[in-house]
N, C-alpha and C positions, 0 to 999 in steps of 0.2 A: 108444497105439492108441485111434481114436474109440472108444465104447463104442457097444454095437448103437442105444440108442434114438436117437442124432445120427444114424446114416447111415441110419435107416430114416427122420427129419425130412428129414436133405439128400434121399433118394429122394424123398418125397413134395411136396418143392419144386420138385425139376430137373421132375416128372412134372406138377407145376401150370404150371410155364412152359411144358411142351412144350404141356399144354391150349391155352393162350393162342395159341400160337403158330399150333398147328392151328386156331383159328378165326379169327384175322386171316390166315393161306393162305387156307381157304376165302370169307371177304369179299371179299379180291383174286379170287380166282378168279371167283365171282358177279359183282363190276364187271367185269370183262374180258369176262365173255360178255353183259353187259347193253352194252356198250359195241361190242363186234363186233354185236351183235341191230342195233342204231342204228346200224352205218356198214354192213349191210347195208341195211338198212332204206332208203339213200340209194342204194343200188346202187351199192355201191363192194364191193369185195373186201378185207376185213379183211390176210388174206395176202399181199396186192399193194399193201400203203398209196406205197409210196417208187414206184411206176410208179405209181399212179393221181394222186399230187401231182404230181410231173412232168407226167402228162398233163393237169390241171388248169391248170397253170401255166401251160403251152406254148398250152389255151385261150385264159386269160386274156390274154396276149401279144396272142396272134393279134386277137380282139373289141379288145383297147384299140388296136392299130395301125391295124382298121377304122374305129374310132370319132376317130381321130384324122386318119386319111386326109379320113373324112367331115365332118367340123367344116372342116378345110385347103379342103375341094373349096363346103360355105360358106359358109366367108368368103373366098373368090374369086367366087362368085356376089354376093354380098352388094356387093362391092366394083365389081364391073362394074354391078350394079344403080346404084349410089352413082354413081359416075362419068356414068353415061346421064343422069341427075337433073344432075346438077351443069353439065354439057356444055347442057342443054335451058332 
C-alpha cells in the first residue's frame, strides 16, 4: 500500500496537469472567438462556414464562366477585326 506522502505527490501532479490542461482549453477557446470575431468581421456567419463556402464557390464558378465567356466573346471580336485587316 502507497504510503500517504506518494498519493498526496500523485494528487498534486494529476492536479498540476489538470492546471495545464485548463489553460491550453482556455487559449483554444480565446483563438476560436478571435477567429469567429475575423470571419464575422468578413460577414460571413461563423455557424454557417459549409453554406457560406459552397456559396462562395458556386460564386466563384459563376465570375470565372463570365470571365471566360468574355475573353471567348474577345477573341472573336479580335479575330473578325484580324480578318477585315487582312482581307483590306
Amino acid at each position: 500500500m502507497p504510503d500517504i506522502q506518494e498519493l498526496v505527490k500523485k494528487r498534486d501532479e494529476l492536479e498540476n496537469r489538470k492546471s495545464r490542461l485548463c489553460g491550453k482549453l482556455e487559449a483554444a477557446k480565446s483563438s476560436l472567438a478571435d477567429i469567429d470575431a475575423k470571419i464575422e468581421g468578413l460577414g460571413i456567419d461563423p455557424d454557417n462556414l459549409e453554406a457560406e463556402i459552397a456559396r462562395l464557390k458556386a460564386e466563384c464558378d459563376s465570375a470565372l464562366k463570365a470571365y471566360i465567356t468574355s475573353l471567348e466573346e474577345a477573341e472573336r471580336v479580335i479575330s473578325t477585326i484580324e480578318d477585315r485587316i487582312q482581307s483590306l
